[in-house]
TIVEX-276274 format. One record per residue: x, y, z of N, C-alpha, C in turn; residue in three letters; residue number from 1. Coordinates in nm, 3 decimals. Each point is the difference from the previous one (the first is absolute). Layout:
> n.u; n.v; n.w; ca.u; ca.v; ca.w; c.u; c.v; c.w; code; pos
> X; Y; Z; X; Y; Z; X; Y; Z; ALA; NUM
...
END
This chain:
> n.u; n.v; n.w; ca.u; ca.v; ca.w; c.u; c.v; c.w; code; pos
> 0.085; -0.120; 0.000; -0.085; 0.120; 0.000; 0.088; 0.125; 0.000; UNK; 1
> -0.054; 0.099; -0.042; 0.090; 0.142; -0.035; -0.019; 0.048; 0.130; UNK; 2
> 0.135; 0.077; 0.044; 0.037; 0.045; 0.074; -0.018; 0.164; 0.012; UNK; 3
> -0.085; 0.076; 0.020; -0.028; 0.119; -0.035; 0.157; 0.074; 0.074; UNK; 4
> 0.034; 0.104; 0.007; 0.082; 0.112; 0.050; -0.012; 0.116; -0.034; UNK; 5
> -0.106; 0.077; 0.047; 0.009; 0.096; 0.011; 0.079; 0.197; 0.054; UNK; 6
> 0.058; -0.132; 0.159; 0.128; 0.095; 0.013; 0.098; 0.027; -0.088; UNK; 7
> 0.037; -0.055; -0.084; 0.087; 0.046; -0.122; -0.011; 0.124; -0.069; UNK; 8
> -0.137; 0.025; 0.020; -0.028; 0.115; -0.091; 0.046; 0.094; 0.069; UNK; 9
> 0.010; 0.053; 0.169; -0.016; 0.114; 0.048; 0.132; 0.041; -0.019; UNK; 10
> 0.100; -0.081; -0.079; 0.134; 0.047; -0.018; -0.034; 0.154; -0.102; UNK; 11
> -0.094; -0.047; -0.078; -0.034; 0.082; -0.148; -0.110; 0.040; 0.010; UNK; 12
> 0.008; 0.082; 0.100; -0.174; 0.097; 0.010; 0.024; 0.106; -0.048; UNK; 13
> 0.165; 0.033; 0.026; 0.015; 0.130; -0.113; -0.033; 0.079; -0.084; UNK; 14
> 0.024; -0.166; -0.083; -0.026; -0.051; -0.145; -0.101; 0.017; -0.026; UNK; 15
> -0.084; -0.022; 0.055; -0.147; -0.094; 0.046; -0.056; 0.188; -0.042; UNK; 16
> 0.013; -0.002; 0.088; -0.108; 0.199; 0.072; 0.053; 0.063; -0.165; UNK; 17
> 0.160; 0.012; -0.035; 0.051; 0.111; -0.127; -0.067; -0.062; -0.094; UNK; 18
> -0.080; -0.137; -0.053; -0.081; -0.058; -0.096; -0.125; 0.036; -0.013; UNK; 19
> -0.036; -0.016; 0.138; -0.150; 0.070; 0.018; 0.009; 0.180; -0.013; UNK; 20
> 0.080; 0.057; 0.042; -0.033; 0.134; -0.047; 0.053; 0.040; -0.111; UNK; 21
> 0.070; -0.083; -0.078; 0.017; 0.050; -0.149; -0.189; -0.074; -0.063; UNK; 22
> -0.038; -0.122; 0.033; -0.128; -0.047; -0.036; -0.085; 0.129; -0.013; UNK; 23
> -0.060; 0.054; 0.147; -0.097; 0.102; 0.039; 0.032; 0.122; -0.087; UNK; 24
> 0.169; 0.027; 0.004; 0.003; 0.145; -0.083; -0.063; 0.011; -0.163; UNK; 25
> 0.095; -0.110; -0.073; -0.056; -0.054; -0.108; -0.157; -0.004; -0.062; UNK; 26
> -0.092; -0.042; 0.166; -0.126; 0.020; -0.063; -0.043; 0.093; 0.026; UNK; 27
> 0.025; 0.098; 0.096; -0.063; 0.125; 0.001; 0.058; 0.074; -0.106; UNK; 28
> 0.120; 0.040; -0.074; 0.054; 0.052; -0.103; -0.101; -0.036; -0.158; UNK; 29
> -0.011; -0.115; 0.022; -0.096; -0.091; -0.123; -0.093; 0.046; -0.005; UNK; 30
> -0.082; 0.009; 0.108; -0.140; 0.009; 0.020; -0.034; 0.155; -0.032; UNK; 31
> 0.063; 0.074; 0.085; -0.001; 0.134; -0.031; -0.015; 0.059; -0.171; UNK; 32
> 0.143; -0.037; -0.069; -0.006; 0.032; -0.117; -0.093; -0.061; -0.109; UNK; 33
> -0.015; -0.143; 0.064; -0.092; -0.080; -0.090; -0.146; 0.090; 0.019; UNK; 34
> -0.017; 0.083; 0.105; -0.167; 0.017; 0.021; 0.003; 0.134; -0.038; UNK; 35
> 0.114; 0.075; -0.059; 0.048; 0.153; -0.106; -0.005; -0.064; -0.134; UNK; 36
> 0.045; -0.153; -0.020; -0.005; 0.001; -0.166; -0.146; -0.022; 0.011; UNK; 37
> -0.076; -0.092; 0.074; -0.116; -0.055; -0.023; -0.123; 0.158; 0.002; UNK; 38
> 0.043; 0.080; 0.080; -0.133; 0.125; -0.016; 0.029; 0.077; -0.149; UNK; 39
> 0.093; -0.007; -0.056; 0.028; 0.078; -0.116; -0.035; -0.120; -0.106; UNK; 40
> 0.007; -0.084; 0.011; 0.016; -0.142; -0.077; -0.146; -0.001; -0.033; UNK; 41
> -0.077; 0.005; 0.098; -0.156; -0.058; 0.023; -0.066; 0.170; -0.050; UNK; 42
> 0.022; 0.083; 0.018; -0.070; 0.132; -0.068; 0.066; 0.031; -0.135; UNK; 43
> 0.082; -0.014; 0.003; 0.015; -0.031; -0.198; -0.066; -0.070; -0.048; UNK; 44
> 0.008; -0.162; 0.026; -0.112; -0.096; -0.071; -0.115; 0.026; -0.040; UNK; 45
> -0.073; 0.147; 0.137; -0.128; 0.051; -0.034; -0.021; 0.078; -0.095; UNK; 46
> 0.083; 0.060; -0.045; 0.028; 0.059; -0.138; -0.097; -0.014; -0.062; UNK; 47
> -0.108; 0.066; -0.123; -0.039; -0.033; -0.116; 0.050; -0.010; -0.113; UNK; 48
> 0.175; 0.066; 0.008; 0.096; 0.008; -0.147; 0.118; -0.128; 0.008; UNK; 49
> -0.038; -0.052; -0.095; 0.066; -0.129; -0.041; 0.131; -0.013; 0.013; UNK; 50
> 0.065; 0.114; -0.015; 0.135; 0.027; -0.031; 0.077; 0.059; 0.202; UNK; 51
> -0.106; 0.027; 0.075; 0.035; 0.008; 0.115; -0.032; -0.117; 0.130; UNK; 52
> -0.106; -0.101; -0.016; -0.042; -0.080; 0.053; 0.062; -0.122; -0.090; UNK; 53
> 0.067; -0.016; -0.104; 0.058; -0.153; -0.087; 0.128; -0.003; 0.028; UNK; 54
> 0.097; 0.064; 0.080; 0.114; -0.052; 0.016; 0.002; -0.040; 0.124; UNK; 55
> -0.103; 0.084; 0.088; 0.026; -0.041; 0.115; -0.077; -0.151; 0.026; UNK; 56
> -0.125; -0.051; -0.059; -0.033; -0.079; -0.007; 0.110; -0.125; -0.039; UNK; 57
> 0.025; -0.002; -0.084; 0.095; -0.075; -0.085; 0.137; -0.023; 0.123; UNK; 58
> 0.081; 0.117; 0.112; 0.037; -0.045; 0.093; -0.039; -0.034; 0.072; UNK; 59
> -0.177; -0.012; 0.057; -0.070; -0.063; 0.121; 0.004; -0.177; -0.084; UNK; 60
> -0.037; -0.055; -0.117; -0.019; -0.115; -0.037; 0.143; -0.045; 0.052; UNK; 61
> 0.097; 0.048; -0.098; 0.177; -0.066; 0.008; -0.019; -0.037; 0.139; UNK; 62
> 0.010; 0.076; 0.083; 0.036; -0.043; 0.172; -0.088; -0.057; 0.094; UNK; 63
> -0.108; -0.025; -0.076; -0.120; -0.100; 0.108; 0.053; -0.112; -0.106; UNK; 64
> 0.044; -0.035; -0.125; -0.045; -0.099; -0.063; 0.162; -0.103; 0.010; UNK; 65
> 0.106; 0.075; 0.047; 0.153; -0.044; 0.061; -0.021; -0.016; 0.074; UNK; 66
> 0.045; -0.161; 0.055; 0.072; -0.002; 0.132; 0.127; 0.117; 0.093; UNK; 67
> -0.040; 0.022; 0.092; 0.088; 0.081; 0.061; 0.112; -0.055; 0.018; UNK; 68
> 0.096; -0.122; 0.021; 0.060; -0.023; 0.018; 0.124; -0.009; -0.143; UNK; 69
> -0.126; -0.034; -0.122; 0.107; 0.071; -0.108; 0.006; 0.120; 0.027; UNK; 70
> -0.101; 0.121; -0.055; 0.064; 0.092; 0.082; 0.126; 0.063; 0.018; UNK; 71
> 0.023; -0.040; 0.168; 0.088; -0.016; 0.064; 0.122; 0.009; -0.084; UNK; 72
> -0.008; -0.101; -0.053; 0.150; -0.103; -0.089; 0.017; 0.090; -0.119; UNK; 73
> -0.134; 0.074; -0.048; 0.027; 0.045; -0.145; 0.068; 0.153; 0.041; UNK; 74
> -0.060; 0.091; 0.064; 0.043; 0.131; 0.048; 0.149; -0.001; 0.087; UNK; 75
> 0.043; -0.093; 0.037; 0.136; -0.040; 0.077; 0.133; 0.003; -0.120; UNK; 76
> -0.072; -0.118; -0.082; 0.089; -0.065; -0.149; 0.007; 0.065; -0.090; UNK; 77
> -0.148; 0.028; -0.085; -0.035; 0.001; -0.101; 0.026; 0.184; -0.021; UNK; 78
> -0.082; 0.075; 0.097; 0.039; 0.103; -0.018; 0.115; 0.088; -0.021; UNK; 79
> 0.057; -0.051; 0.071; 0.176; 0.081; -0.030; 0.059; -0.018; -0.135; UNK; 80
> -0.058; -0.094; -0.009; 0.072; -0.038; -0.145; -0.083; 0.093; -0.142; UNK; 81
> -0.117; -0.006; 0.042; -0.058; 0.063; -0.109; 0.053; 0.158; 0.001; UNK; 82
> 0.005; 0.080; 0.124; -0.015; 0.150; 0.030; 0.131; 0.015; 0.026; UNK; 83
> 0.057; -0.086; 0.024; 0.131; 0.047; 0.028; 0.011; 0.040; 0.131; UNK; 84
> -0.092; 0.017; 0.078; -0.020; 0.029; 0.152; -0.009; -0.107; 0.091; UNK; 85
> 0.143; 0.032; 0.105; 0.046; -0.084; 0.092; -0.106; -0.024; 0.108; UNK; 86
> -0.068; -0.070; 0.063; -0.104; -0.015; 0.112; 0.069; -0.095; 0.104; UNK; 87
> -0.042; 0.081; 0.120; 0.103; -0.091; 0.097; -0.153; -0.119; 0.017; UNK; 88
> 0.046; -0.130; 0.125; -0.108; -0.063; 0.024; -0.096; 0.052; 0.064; UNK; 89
> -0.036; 0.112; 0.097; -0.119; 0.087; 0.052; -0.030; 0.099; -0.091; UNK; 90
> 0.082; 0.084; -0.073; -0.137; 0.040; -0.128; -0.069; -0.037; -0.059; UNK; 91
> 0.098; -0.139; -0.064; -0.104; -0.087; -0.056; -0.119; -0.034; 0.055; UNK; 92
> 0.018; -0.080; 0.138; -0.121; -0.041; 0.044; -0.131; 0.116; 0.021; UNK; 93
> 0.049; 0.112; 0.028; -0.120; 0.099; 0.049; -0.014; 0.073; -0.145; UNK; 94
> 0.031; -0.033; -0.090; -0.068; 0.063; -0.119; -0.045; -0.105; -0.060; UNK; 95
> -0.010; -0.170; -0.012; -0.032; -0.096; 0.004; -0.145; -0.014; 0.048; UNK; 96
> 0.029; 0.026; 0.140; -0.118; -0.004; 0.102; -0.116; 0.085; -0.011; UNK; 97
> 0.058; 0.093; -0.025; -0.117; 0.153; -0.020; -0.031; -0.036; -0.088; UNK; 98
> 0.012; -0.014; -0.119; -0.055; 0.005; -0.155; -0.101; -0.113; 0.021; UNK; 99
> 0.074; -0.101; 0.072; -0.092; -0.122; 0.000; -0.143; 0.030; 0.118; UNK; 100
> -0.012; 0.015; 0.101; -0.062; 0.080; 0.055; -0.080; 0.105; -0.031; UNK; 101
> 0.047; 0.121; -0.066; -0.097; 0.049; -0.049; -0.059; -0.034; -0.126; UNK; 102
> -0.028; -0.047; -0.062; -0.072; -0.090; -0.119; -0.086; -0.041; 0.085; UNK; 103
> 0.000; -0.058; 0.145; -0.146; -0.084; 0.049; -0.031; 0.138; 0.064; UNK; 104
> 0.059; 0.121; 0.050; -0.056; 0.067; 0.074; -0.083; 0.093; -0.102; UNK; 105
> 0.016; 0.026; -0.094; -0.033; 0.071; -0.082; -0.149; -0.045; -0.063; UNK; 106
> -0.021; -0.116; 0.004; -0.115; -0.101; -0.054; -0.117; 0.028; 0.122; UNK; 107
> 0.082; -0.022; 0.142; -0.091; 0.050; 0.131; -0.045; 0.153; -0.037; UNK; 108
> 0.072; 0.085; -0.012; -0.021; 0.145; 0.018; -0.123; 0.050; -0.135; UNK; 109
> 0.007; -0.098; -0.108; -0.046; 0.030; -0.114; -0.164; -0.028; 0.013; UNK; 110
> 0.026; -0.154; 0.075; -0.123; -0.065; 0.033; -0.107; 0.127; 0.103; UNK; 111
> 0.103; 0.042; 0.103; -0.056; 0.036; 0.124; -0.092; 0.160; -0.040; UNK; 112
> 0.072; 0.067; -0.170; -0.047; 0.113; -0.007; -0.116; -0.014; -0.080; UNK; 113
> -0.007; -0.113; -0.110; -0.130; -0.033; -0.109; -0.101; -0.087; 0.076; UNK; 114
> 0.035; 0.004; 0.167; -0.109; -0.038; 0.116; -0.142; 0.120; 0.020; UNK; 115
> 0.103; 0.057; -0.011; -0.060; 0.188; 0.059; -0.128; 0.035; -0.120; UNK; 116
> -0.095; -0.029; 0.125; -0.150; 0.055; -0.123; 0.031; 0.158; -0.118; UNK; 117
> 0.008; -0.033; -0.108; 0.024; 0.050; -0.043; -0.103; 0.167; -0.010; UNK; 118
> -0.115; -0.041; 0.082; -0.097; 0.156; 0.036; 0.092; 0.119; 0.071; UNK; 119
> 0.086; -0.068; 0.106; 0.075; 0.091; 0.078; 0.081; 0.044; -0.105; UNK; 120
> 0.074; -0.027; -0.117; 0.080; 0.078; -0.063; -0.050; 0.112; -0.104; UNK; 121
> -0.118; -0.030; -0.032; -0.119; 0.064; -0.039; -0.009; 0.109; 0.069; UNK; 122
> -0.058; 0.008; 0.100; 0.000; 0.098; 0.150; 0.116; 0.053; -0.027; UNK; 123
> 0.094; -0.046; 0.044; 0.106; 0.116; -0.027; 0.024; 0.097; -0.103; UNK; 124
> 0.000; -0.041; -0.102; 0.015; 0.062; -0.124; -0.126; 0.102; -0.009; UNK; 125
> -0.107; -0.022; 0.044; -0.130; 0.095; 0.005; 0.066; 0.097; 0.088; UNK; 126
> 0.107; -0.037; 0.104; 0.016; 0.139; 0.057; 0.113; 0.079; -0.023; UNK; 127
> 0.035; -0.033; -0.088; 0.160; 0.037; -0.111; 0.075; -0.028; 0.088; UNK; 128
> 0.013; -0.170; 0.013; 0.173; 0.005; 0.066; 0.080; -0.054; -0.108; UNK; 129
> 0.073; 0.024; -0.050; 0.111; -0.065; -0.075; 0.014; -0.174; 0.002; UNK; 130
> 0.034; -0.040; -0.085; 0.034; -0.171; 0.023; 0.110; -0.015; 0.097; UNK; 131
> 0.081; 0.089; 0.020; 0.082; -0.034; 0.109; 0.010; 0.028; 0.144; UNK; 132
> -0.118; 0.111; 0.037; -0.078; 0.041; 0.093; -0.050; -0.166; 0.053; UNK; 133
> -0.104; -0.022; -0.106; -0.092; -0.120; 0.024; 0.035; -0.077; 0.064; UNK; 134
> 0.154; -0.061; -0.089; 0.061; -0.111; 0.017; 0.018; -0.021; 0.169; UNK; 135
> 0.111; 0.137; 0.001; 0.015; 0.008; 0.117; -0.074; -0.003; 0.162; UNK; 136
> -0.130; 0.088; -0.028; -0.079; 0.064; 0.132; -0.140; -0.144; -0.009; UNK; 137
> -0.046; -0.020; -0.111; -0.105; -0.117; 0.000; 0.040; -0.163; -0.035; UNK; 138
> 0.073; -0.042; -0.103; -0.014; -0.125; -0.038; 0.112; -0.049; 0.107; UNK; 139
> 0.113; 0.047; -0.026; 0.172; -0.051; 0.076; -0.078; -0.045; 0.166; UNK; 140
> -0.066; 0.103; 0.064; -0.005; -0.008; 0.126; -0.059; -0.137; 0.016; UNK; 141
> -0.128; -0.030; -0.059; -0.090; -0.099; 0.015; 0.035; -0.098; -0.077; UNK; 142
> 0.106; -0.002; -0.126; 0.066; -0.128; -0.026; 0.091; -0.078; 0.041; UNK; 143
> 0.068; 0.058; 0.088; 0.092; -0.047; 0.128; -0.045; -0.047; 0.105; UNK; 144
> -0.124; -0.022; 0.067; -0.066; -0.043; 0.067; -0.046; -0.212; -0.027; UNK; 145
> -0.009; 0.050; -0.108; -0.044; -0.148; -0.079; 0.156; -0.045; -0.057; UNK; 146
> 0.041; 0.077; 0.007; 0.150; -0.066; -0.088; 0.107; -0.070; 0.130; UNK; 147
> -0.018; 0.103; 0.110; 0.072; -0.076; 0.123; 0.051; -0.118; -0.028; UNK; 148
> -0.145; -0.099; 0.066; 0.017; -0.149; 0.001; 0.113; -0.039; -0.084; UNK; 149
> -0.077; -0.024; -0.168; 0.113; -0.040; -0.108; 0.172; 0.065; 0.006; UNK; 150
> -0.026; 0.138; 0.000; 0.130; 0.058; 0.011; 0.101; -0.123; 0.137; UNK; 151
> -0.077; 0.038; 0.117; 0.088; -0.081; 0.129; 0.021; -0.155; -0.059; UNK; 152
> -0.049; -0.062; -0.074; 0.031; -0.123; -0.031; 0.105; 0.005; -0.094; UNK; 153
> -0.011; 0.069; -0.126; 0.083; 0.026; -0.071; 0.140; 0.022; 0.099; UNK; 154
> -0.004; 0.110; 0.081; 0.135; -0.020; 0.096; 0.093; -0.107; 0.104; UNK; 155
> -0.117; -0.077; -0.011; 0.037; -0.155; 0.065; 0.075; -0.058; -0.080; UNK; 156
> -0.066; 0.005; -0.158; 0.085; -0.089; -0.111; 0.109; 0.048; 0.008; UNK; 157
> 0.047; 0.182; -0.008; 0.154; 0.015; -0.064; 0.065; -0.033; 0.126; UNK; 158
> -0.034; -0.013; 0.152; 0.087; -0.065; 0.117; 0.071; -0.140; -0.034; UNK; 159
> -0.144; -0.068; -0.061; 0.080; -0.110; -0.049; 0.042; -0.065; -0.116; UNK; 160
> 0.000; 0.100; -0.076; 0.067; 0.015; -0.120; 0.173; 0.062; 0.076; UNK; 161
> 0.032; 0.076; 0.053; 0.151; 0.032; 0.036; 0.068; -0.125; 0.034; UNK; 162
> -0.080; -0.134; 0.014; 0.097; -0.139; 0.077; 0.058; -0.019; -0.142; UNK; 163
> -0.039; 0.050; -0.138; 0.072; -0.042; -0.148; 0.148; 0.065; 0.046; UNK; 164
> 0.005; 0.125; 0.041; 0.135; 0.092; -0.032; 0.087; -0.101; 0.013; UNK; 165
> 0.037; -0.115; 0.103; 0.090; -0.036; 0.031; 0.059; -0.069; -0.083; UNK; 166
> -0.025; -0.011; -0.167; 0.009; -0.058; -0.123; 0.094; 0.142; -0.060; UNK; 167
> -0.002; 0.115; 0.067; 0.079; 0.092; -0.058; 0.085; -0.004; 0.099; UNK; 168
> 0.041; -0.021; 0.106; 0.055; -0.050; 0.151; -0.013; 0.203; 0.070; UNK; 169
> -0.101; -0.038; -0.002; -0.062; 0.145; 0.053; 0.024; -0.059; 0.152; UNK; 170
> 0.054; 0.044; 0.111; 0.037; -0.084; 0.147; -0.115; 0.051; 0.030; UNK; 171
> -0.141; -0.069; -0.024; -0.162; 0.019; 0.050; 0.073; -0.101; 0.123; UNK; 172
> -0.179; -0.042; 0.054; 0.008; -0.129; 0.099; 0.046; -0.095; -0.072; UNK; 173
> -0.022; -0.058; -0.087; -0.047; -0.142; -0.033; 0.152; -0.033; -0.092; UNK; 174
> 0.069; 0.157; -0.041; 0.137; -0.039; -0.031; 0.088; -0.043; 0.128; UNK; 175
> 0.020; 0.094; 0.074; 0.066; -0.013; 0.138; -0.055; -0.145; 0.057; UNK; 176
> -0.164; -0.053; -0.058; 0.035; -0.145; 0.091; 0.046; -0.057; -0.109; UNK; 177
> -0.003; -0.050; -0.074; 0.107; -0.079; -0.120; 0.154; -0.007; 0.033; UNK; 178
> 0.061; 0.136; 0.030; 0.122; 0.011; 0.061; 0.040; -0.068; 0.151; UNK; 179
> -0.147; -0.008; 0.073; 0.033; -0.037; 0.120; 0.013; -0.190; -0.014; UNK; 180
> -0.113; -0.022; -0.112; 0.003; -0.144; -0.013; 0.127; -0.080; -0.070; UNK; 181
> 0.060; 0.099; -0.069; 0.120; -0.094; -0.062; 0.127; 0.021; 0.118; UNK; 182
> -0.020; 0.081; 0.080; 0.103; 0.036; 0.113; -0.016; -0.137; 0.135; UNK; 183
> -0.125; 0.001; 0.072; -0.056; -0.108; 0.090; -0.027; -0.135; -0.057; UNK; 184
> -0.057; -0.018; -0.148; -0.080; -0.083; -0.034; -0.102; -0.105; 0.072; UNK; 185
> -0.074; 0.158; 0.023; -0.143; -0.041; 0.083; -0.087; 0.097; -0.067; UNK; 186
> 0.018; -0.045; -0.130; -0.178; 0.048; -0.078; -0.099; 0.060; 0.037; UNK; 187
> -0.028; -0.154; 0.048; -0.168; -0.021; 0.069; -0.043; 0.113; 0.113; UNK; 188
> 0.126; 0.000; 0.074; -0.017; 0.132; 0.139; 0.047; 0.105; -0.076; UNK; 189
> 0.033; 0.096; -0.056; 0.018; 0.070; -0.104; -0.107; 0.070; -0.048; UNK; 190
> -0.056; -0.094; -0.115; -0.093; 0.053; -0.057; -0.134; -0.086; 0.077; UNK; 191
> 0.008; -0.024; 0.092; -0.141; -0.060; 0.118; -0.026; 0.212; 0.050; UNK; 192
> 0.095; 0.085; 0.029; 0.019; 0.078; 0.092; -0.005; 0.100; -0.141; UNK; 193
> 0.039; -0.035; -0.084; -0.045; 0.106; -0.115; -0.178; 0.055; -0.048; UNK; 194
> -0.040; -0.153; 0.041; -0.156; -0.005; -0.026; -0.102; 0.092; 0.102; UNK; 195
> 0.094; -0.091; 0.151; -0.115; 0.084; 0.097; 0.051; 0.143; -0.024; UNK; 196
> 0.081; 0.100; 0.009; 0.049; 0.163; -0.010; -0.058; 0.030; -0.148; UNK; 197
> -0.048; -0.104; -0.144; -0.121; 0.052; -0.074; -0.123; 0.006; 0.082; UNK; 198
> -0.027; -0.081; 0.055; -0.097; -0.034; 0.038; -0.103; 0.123; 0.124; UNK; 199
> 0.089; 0.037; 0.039; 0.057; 0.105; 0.133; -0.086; 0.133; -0.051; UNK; 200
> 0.062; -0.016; -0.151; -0.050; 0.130; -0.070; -0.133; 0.020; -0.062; UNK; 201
> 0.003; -0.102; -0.070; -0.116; -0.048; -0.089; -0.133; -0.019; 0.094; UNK; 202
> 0.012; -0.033; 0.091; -0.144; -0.080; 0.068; -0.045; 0.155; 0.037; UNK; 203
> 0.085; 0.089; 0.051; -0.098; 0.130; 0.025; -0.025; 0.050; -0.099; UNK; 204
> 0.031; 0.032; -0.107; -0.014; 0.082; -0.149; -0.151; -0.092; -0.014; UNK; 205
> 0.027; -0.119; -0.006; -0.093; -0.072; -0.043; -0.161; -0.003; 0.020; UNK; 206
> 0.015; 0.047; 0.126; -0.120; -0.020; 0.090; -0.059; 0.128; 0.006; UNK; 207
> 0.104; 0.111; -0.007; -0.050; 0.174; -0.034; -0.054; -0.025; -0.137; UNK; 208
> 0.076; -0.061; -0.104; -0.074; 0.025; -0.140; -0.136; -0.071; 0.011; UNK; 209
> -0.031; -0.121; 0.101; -0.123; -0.074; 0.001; -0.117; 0.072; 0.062; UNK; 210
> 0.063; 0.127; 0.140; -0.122; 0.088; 0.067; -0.045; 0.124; -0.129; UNK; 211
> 0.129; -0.007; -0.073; -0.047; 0.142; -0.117; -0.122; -0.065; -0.052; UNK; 212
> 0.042; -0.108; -0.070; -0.123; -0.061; -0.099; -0.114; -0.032; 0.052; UNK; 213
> -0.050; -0.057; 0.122; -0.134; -0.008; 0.073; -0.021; 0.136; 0.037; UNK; 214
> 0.102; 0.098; 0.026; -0.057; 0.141; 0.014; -0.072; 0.030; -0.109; UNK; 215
> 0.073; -0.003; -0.101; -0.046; 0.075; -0.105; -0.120; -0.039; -0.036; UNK; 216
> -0.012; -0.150; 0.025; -0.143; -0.070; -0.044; -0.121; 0.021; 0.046; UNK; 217
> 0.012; 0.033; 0.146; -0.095; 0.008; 0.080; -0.026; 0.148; -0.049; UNK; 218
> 0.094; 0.110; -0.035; -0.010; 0.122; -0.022; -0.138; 0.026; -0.139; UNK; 219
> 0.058; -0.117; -0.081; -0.069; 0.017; -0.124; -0.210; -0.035; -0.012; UNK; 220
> 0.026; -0.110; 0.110; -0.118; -0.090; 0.037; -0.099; 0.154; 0.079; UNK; 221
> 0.094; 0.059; 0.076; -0.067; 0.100; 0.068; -0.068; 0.113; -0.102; UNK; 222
END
């Protein structure tokens, strides 16, 4: 029978803690910019001119319809070579991440504004506000309300979407335990202790994005 050891690890909590806060920074950096490409991303699409809503479209398909983990591999590799522009392994990943990210956030934000009874934009315009008045003071306020939920889930994914970096040897968590496992060769306690500190994170995100959505539901029912 396997012999667990866990004291081994507390040699490399160091390790352990500098993995997890390159993890956390990573996704708040992601998330952030991903939810700047996704509001510009998702109000272009609304566009009625073909020529301003078709490219951006055409980048929302590419990056929902790739795996992220190519991705990853293609903007690391592939890019330098084409542009001639050097990318260390954390630019890559957070311009990787964002792009990929906002493509789903942008689909939320798009969804959350062609929600909005379209009478209230009506109303506005009867009282001469500008489309960007509108946007701003009537639809934005009340499409963020309904967009929450999805948005907070969407931010769960790019948390665990950052366990890829370590394929660019971005020193996330899940690189630093790889390093710890070929050092101890104790895997199993390793990445056993990698899961629960996801887990740590995830179960509260999780359960806030689950009170948004019965909020919102009960909000709508009302």
């Amino acid at each position: 029978m396997y012999q667990w050891d866990f004291h081994t690890l507390w040699q490399y909590r160091n390790i352990i803690f500098i993995g997890f806060g390159y993890t956390l920074g990573y996704t708040v950096i992601v998330v952030a910019l991903g939810l700047l490409v996704g509001l510009v991303t998702g109000l272009c699409r609304l566009s009625p001119k073909a020529w301003i809503s078709g490219p951006f479209r055409a980048y929302v398909e590419l990056f929902r319809c790739t795996p992220v983990l190519v991705q990853l591999i293609w903007f690391y590799y592939a890019l330098p070579i084409l542009t001639g522009i050097e990318l260390t392994p954390g630019m890559a990943a957070v311009l990787s991440l964002t792009l990929y990210g906002g493509a789903f956030y942008s689909e939320i934000i798009r969804g959350g504004v062609i929600s909005i009874d379209t009478g209230q934009s009506e109303a506005g315009m009867a009282l001469g506000m500008t489309q960007l008045q509108l946007m701003r003071r009537v639809v934005l306020p009340q499409a963020f309300k309904r967009m929450t939920p999805p948005l907070v889930s969407q931010s769960i994914m790019q948390l665990k979407n950052t366990s890829l970096l370590s394929v660019l040897a971005v020193p996330d968590l899940l690189y630093q335990g790889q390093i710890i496992a070929h050092d101890t060769y104790r895997p199993l306690e390793i990445y056993s202790l990698i899961a629960v500190l996801y887990f740590i994170i995830l179960l509260p995100a999780t359960i806030l994005a689950k009170r948004l959505e019965v909020k919102m539901s009960d909000g709508r029912e009302a």
